[in-house]
Every structure is written in C-alpha cells, then in structure tokens.
C-alpha positions as CSV (number, residue, x, y, z in Angstrom):
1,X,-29.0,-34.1,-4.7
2,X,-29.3,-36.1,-7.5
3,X,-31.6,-35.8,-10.9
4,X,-33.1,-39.5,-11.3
5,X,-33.0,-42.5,-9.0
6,X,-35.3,-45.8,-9.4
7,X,-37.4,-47.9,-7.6
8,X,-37.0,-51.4,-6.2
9,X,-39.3,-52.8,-9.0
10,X,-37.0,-51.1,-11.4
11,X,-33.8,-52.5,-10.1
12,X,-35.1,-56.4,-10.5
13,X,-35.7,-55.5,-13.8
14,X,-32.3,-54.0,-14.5
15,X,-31.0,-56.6,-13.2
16,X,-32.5,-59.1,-15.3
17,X,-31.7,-57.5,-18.1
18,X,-27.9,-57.1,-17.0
19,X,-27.9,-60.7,-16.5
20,X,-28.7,-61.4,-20.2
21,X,-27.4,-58.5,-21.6
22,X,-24.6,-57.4,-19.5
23,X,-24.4,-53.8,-18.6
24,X,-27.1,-51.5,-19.7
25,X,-27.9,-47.7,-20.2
26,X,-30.8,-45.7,-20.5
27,X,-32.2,-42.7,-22.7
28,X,-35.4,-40.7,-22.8
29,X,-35.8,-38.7,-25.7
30,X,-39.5,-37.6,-26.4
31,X,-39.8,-38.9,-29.6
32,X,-43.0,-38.8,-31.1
33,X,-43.5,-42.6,-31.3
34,X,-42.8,-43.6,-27.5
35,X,-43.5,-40.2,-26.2
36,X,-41.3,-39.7,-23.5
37,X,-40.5,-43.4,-22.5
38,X,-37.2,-44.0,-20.9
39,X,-35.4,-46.9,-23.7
40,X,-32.8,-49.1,-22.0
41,X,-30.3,-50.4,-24.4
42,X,-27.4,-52.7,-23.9
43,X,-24.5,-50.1,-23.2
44,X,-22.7,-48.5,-25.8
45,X,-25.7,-49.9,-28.2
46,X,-27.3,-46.6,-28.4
47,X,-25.0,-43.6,-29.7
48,X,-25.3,-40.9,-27.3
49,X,-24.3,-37.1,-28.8
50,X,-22.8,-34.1,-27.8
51,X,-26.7,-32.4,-27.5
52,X,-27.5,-35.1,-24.8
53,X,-27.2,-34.4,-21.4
54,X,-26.0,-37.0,-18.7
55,X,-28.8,-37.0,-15.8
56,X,-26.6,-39.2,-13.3
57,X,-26.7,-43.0,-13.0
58,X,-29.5,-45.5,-12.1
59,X,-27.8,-48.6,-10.3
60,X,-24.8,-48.2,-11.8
61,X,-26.8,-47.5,-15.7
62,X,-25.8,-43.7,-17.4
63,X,-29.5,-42.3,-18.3
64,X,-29.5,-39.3,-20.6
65,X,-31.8,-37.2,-22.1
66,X,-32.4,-35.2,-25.4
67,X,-31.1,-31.8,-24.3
68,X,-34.7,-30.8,-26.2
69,X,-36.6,-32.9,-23.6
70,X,-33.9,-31.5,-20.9
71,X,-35.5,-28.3,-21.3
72,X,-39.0,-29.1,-19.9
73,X,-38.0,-31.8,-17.1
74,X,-35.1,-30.0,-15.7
75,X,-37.0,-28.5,-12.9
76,X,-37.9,-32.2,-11.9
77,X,-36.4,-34.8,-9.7
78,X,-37.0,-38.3,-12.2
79,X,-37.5,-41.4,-10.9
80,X,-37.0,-44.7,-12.6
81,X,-39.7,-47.5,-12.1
82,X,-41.6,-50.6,-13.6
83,X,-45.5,-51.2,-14.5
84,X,-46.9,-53.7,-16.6
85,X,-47.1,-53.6,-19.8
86,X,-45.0,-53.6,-23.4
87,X,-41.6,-51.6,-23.6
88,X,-40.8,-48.6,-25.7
89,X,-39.7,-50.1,-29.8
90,X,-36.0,-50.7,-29.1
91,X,-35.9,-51.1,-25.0
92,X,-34.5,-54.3,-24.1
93,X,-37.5,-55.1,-21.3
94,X,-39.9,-55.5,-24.0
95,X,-40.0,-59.6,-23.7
96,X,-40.7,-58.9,-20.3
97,X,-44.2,-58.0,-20.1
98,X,-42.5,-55.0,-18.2
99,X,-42.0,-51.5,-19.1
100,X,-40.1,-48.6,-17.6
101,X,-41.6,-45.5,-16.8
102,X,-40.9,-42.0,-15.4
103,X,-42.5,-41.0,-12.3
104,X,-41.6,-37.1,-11.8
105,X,-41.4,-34.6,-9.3
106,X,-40.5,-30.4,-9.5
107,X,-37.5,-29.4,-7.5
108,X,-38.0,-27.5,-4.2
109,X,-35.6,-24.2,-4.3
110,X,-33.6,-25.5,-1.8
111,X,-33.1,-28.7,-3.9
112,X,-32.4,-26.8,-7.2
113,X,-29.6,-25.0,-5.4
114,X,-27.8,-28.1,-4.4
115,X,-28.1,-29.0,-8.1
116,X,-24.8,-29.4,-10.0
117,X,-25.1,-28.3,-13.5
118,X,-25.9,-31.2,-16.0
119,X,-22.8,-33.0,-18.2
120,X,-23.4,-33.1,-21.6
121,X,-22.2,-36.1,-24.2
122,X,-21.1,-39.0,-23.2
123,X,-19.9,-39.6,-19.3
124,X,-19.0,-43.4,-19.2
C-alpha cells in the first residue's frame, strides 16, 4: 500500500518538466500562501529537513510533506494530478498553464494496517 500515486495527466506533466529540468521532487507544506499545493522543484533545489516526512515516490519524484501537514492527511491515500490553471509561487509547472493538485482519499482499516510507518528527512 502506498501513501500518494499520480494520474496520467500528472505524469505528462512530470515529464515535461523532467525534460527541461532534469529530475524533479515534490513537497506539500500548507503554507498559508498556496495552502496546501503540492510545489515541484528541480531535485535537490528545495532543502528538505529532518521534521519532513517522505510519503513514497511519484514516477520516480520523492514527495514529502511538513510533518505539521502530516498530521491531518495521514489517514489519507494522496493522489497526484493536473488541472488548469497557474502553479503554486515556486513550482516549476507554473509556465505551463498547468498546476498540480491533491485529490485525497481516507484509508480503509485494512489499508492502514498494510501501511509502513512514514521515513522522515531526506530518502533520496
């Protein structure tokens, strides 16, 4: 079982950006300016700390989260995708006319018991 997975429409973009960017990474704080809006940054651009927890990879892309923001999505399965529109401040799709988004989901019991526990700081 894992935490996040994306859609198709997310993984063209991803793509794209790899292609210009090279690889990529994601992180969803909750910050009061872009909310809750997953930010995709070239990799290594964005610093991640020992208080962010690794949710899993998204085509190959770590995504974290804010271990704040952790503690009120943990019970739900994340998935990555794409609607129109402009990205979050520092997200690399915002010349794209695209933007990612979270589409959630809470757990079943049966799915939270095949959970492994989450990694925090860095993983790749």
């Amino acid at each position: 079982m894992t935490r996040v997975e994306f859609t198709a429409e997310a993984k063209v973009l991803m793509d794209e950006l790899r292609s210009f960017h090279g690889p990529i990474m994601f992180h969803q704080s909750g910050g009061c300016c872009d909310g809750s809006a997953p930010m995709c940054f070239a990799l290594d651009e964005f610093k991640v700390g020992a208080n962010d927890v690794f949710l899993g990879n998204v085509d190959g892309a770590p995504f974290y989260m804010s271990a704040s923001q952790f503690e009120y999505w943990k019970h739900t399965h994340l998935t990555l995708h794409v609607t129109p529109g402009r990205g979050a401040s520092f997200s690399l799709e915002i010349p794209t006319g695209k933007r990612f988004l979270i589409k959630s989901r809470l757990f079943s019991h049966e799915e939270i018991l095949e959970l492994q526990p989450p990694l925090m700081g860095k993983q790749h």
